[in-house]
C-alpha positions in Angstrom: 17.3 9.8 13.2 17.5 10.2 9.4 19.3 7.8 7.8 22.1 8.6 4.6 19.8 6.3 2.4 16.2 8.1 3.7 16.0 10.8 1.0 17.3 9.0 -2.3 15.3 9.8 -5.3 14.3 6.0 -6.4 12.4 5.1 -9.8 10.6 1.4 -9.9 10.5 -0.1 -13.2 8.0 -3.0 -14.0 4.7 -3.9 -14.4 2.9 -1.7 -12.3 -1.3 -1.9 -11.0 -4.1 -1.7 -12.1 -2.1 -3.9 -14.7 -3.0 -7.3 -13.6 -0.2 -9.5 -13.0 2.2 -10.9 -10.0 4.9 -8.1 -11.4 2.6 -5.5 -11.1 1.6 -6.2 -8.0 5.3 -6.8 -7.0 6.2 -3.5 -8.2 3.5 -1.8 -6.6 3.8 -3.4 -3.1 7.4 -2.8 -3.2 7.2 1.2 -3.9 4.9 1.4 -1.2 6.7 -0.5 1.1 9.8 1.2 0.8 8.1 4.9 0.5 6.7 4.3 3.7 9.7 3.3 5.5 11.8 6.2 4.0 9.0 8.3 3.6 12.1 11.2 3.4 12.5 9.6 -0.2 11.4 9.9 -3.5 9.8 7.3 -5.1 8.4 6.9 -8.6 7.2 4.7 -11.2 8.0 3.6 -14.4 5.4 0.9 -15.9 5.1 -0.9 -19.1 2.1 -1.1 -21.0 1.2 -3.7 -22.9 -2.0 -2.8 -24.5 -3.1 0.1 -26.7 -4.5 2.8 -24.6 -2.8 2.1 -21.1 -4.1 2.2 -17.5 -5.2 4.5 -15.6 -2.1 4.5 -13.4 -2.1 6.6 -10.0 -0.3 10.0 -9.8 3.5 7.8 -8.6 3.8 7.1 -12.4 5.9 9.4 -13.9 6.4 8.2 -17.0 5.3 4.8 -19.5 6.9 2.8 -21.3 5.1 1.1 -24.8 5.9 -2.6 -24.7 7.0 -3.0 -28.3 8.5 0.0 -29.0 12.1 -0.1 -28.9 12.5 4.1 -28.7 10.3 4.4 -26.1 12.7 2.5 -23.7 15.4 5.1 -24.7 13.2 7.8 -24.4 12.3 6.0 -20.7 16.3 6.5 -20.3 16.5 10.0 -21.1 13.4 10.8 -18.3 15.1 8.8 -15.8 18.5 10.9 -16.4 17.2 14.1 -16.6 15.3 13.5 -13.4 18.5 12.3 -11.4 17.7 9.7 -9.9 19.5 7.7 -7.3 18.3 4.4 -8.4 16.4 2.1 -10.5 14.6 -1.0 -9.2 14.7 -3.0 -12.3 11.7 -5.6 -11.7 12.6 -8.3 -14.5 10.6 -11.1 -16.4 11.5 -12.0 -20.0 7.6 -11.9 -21.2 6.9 -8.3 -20.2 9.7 -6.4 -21.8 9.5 -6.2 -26.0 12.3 -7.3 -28.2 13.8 -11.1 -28.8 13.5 -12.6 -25.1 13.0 -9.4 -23.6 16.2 -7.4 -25.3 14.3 -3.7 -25.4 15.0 -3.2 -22.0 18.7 -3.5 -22.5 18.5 -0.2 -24.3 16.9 1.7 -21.8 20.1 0.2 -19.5 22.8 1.5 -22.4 21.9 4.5 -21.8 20.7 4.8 -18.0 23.6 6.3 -15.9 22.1 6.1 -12.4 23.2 2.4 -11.1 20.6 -0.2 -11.5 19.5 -3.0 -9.1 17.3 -5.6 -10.8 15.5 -8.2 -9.2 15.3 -11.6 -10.7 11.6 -13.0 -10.7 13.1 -16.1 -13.2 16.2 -17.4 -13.5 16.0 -20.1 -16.4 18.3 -23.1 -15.6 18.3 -23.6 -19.1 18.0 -20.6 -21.4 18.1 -20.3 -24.7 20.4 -18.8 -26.7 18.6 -15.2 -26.6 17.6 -16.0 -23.0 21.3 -16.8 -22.1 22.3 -13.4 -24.7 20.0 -11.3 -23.1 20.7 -12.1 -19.3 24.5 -12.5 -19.4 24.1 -8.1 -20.6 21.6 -7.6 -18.2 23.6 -8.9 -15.2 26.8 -7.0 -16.5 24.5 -3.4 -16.9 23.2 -4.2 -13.4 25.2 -2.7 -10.6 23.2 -5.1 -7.8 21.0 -8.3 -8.3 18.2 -9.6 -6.2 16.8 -13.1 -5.7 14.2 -14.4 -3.5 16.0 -18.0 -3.2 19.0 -19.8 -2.4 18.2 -21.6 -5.4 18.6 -18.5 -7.8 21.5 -17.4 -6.4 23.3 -20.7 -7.1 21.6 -20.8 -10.6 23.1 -17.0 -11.4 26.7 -18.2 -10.5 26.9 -21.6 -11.5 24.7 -20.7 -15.4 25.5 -17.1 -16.3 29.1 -16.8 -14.1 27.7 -13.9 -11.4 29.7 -12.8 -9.2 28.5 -13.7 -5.7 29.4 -10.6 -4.3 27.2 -8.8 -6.7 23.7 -10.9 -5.6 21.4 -10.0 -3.0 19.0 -12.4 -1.6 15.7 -11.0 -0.6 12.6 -12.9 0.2 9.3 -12.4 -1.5 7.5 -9.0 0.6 4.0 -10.1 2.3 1.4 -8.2 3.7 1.9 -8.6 8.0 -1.4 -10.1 8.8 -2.7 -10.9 12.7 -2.8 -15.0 12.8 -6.1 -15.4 12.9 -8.2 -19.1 13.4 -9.5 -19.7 9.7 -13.6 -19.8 11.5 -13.1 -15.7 12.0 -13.4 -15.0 8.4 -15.4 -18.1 7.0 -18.9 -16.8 7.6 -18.3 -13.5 5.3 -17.4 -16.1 2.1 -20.7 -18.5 3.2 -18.3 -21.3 3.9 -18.9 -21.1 7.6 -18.8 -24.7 9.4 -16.7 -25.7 6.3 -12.9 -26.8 6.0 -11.8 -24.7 3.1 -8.8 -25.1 0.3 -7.9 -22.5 -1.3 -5.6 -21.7 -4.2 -5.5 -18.3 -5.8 -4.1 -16.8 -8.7 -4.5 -15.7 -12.3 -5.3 -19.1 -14.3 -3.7 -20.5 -16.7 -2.7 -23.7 -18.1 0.9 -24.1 -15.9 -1.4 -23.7 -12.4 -2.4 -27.6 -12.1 -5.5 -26.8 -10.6 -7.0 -29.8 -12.1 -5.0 -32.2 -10.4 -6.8 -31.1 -7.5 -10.5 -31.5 -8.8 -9.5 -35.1 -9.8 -8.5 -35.5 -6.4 -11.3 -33.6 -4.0 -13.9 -37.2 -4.9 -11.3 -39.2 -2.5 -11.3 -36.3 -0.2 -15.2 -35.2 0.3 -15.3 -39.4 0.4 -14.0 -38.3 3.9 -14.8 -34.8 4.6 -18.4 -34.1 2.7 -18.3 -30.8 4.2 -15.0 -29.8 2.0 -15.2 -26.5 -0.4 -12.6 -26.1 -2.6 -12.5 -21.8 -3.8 -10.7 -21.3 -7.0 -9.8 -17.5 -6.2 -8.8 -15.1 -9.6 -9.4 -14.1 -13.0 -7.8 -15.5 -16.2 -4.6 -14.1 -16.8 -4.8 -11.2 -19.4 -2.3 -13.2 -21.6 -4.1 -16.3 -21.7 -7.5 -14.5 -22.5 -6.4 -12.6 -24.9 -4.8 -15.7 -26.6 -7.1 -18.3 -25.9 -9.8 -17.0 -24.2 -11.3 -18.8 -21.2 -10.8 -22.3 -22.0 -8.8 -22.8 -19.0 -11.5 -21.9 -16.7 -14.4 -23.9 -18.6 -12.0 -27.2 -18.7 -11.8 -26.9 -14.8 -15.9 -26.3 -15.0 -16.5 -29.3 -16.8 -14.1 -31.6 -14.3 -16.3 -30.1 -11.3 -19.1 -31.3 -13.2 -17.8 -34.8 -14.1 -17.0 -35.3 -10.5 -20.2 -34.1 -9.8 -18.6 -31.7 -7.0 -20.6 -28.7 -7.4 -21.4 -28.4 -3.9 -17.3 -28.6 -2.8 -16.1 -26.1 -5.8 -16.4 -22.3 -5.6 -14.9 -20.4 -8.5 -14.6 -16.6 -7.7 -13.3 -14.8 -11.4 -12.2 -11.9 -10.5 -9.0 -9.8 -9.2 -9.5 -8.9 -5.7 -8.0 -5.7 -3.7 -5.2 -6.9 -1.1 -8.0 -6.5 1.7 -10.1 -8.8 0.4 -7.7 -11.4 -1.1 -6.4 -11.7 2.7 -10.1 -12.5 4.3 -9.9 -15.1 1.5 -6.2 -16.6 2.5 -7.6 -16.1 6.4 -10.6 -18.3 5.7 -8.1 -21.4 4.4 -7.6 -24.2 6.4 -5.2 -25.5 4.0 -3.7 -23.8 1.5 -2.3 -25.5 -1.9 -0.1 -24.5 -5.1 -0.5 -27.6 -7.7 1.6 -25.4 -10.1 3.0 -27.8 -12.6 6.7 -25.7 -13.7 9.3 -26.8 -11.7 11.2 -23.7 -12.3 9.5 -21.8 -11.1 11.4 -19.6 -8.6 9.0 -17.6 -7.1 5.4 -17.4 -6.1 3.5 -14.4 -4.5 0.6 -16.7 -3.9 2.7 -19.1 -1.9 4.9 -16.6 0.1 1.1 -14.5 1.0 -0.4 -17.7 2.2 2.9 -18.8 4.2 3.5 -15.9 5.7 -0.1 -15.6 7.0 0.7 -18.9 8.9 -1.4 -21.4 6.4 -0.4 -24.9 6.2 0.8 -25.6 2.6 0.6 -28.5 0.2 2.5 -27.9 -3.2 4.4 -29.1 -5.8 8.1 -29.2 -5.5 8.4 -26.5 -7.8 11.5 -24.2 -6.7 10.7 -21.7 -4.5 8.1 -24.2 -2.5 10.8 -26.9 -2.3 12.6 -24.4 -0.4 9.8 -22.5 1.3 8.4 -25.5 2.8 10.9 -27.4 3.9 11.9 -28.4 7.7 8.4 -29.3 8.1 6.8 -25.9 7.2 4.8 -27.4 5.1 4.1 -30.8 2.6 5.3 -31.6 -0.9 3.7 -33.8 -3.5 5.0 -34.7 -6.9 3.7 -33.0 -10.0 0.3 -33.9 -11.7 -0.4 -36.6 -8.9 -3.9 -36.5 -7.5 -3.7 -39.5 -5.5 -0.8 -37.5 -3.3 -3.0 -34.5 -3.3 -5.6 -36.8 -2.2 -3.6 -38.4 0.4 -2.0 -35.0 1.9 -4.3 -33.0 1.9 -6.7 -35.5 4.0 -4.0 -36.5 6.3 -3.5 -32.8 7.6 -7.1 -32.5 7.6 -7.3 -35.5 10.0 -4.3 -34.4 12.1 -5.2 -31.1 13.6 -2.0 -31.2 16.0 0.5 -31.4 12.6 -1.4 -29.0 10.9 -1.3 -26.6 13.3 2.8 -26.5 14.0 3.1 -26.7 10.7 0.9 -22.8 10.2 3.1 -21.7 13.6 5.9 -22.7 11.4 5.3 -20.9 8.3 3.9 -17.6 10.6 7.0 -17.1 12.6 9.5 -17.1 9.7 6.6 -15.5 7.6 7.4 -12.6 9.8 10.7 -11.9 8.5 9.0 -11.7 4.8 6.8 -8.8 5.9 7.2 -5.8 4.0 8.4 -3.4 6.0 11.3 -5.7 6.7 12.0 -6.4 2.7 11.9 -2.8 2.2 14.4 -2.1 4.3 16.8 -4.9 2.9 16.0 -3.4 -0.6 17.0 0.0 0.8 20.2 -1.0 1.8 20.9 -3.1 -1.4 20.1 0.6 -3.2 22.3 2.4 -1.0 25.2 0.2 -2.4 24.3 0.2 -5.2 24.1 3.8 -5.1 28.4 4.1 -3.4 29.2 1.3 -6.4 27.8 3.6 -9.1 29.5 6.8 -7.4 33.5 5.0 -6.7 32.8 3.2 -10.6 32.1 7.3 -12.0 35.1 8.2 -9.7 37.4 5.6 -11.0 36.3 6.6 -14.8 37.2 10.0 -14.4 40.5 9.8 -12.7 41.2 7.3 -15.7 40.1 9.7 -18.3 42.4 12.6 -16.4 45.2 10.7 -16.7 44.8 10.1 -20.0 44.6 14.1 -20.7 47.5 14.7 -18.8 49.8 11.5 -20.1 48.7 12.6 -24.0 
């Protein structure tokens, strides 16, 4: 039966792949998701570059916005009203829009008269005075907001005065994956007969991945048939600003602990078939990441939701993730915890095991056909909020006619 909201004309907005970032990625994985389970709608992109020269985008992107240039965003709102759209999923991060903490895309809202729903990927506890500028307009010129915590949605009403009726919580979308035993896909990565950690990722400073090299000498201590893989490129913005230095720290740890047997670095982005195989061959799965507002992961809600057990940092989202003993937490920048945890689950197969039946059942709510379809209805609002607000304006403005 065809539903009211199955043939709305929706644009996406963000980051969008072959850009490599978690937005873009986001972005990407969201217009699929929800273009397959409408497939009556019409759904488009609108991406931000940020380097000269572009990407070679697929045929969904319609139009491109240039990072730094403040007309193009207006330009972006002119497209986007001449091709009447429905929507706009707004996918917002202060670093990837131009302008003083991201204020260019507030321009492109100004002038945007389809209703926009924006989803949150940071909410700062403690902004600065731009940050704070910036988001208190771009919550006002949003008709719906999306978060992917509880923690998010307390921070927007209790730091920038949202009105709960106006937020949408929405879990991070995964891929649905079979649960598979981690053996099945160990012998394709030549880490067969191994237990395998795993943390993937694009690196950078904030990841704390060597917290866990200083702690794998205590763990092959125990389990001398350990391999650690480091899964993902540099990210674009740290290369471009400080090269690989990241990487080439962690390289010299593995050599200082003389674990070159136990580490495997794999630089590169991998396609969302093979970055599963990867997250299938884990026996343990672990986010070191060193912000602790950080309020959402894609690398933490893929491997959760494919029913790994987790160790991480309490950072935000995973403090909330893995609690009710879906997975472990260990403070930040703590090796000897790292140590500790991750050879305590290794030792108890029974706790690591309800701990990955855990994550996999609620993991099945995440999926994303089931986010799509919470999206779809947050648009659909959106959508009767935009059309009773251009109602209520022009009654007002007849009124007016008729009192003067």
């Amino acid at each position: 039966m065809k539903t009211a909201s199955s043939n709305r004309t929706i644009a996406f907005l963000g980051d969008y792949l072959p850009r490599k970032c978690g937005i873009a990625t986001f972005t990407s994985d969201l217009l699929g998701a929800v273009a397959a389970r409408h497939p009556q709608s019409r759904c488009f992109a609108v991406p931000v570059n940020d380097i000269e020269g572009c990407y070679r985008y697929p045929d969904v992107v319609r139009f491109e916005i240039e990072e730094r240039d403040l007309e193009s965003y207006r330009c972006a709102a002119d497209f986007l009203n001449t091709s009447n759209v429905d929507v706009v999923s707004v996918q917002h991060e202060f670093g990837i829009f131009g302008g003083p903490a991201g204020s260019h895309l507030l321009a492109l809202l100004r002038g945007l008269t389809a209703p926009a729903v924006t989803t949150l990927h940071t909410v700062l506890r403690t902004p600065n005075a731009d940050q704070h500028r910036v988001m208190r307009e771009l919550l006002a010129r949003s008709t719906r907001l999306v978060v992917m915590t509880e923690r998010g949605r307390n921070l927007l009403q209790e730091v920038y005065q949202a009105p709960a009726t106006k937020i949408d919580l929405i879990p991070h979308g995964i891929p649905d994956v079979p649960f598979v035993a981690p053996d099945y896909y160990k012998n394709q990565f030549g880490v067969a007969g191994k237990k395998v950690l795993l943390t993937f990722g694009l690196l950078s400073p904030n990841k704390g991945i060597e917290h866990v090299l200083h702690a794998l000498p205590d763990i092959v201590a125990e389990f001398p048939d350990l391999v650690y893989i480091v899964l993902g490129a540099t990210h674009p913005n740290e290369l471009r600003t400080r090269g690989d230095a990241y990487r080439l720290g962690l390289e010299a740890i593995v050599r200082k602990n003389k674990l070159e047997n136990h580490v495997i670095f794999h630089n590169c982005f991998v396609e969302l078939k093979e970055l599963t195989d990867f997250i299938g061959a884990a026996d343990l799965y672990i986010t070191p990441y060193l912000d602790e507002a950080q309020s959402t992961s894609g690398t933490l809600a893929y491997a959760f939701g494919a029913g790994k057990a987790v160790i991480s940092t309490p950072y935000w989202h995973a403090a909330e993730l893995l609690r009710d003993q879906r997975g472990v937490l260990v403070p930040f920048a703590d090796p000897r915890a790292i140590a500790r945890e991750v050879s305590g689950l290794l030792r108890d197969g029974a706790r690591r095991n309800a701990m990955s039946d855990n994550a996999y059942k609620l993991g099945r709510t995440m999926v994303w056909s089931e986010t799509a379809g919470r999206y779809m209805r947050s648009f659909e609002m959106a959508r009767r909020q935009g059309a009773a607000a251009t109602r209520k304006t022009a009654v007002g403005v007849q009124r007016a006619g008729m009192a003067a």
